[in-house]
C-alpha positions as CSV (number, residue, x, y, z in Angstrom):
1,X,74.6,101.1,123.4
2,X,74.6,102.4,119.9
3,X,76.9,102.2,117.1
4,X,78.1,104.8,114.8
5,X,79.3,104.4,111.2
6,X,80.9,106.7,108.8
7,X,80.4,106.2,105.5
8,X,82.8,107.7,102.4
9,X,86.1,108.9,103.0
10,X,85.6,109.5,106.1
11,X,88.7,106.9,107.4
12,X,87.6,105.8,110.8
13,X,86.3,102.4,112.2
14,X,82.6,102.0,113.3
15,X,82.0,103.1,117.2
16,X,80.2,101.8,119.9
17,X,79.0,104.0,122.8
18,X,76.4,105.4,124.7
19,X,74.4,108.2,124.4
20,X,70.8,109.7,125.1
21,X,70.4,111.6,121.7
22,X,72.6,113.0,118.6
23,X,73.4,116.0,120.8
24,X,75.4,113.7,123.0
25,X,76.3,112.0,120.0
26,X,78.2,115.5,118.3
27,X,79.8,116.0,121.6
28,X,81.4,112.4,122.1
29,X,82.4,113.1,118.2
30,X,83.8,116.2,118.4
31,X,86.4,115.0,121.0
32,X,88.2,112.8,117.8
33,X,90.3,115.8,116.1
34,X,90.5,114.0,112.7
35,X,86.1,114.6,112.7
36,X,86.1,118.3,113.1
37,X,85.3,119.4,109.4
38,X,83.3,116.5,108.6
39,X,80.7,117.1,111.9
40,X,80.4,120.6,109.9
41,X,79.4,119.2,106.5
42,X,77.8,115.6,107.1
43,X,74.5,114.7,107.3
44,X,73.3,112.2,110.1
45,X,71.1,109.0,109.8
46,X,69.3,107.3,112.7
47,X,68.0,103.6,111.7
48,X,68.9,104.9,108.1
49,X,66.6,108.0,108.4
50,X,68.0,111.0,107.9
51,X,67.5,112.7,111.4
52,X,66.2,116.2,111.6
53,X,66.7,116.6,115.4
54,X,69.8,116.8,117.6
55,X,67.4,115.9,121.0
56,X,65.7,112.6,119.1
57,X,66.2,110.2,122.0
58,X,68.1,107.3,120.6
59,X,67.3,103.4,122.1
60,X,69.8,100.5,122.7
61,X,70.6,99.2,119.5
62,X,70.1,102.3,117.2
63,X,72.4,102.8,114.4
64,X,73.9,106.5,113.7
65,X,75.1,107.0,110.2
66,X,77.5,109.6,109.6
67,X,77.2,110.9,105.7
68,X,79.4,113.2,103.9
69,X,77.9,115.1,100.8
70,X,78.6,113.2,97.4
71,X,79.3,114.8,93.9
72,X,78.4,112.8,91.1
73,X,76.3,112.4,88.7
């Protein structure tokens, strides 16, 4: 099981689920309409690194950040 957290404005509650890798992660995501955009634009973060590959296998207890872009300076 792994849990997901989006971080921002991004105005949804922490997941649970499970899932092999991020690629199963986008899918299960892109099944909640209110995600859509922000799949297109957010960076991801496994264990609070950002990932750089969708087939990364994830373990029991690995935390997925979802990050939107910031402006700011």
């Amino acid at each position: 099981m792994i849990e997901i957290e989006f971080l921002g404005p991004i105005k949804m509650n922490n997941l649970k689920l499970e899932a092999a890798n991020l690629s199963e992660v986008k899918e299960k995501l892109g099944e909640y309409a209110q995600l859509g955009e922000w799949l297109k634009i957010c960076a991801v973060a496994v264990n609070d690194e950002i990932a750089s590959s969708l087939e990364a296998p994830l373990k029991d207890g690995d935390k997925i950040s979802i990050l939107p872009p910031v402006c700011g300076g």
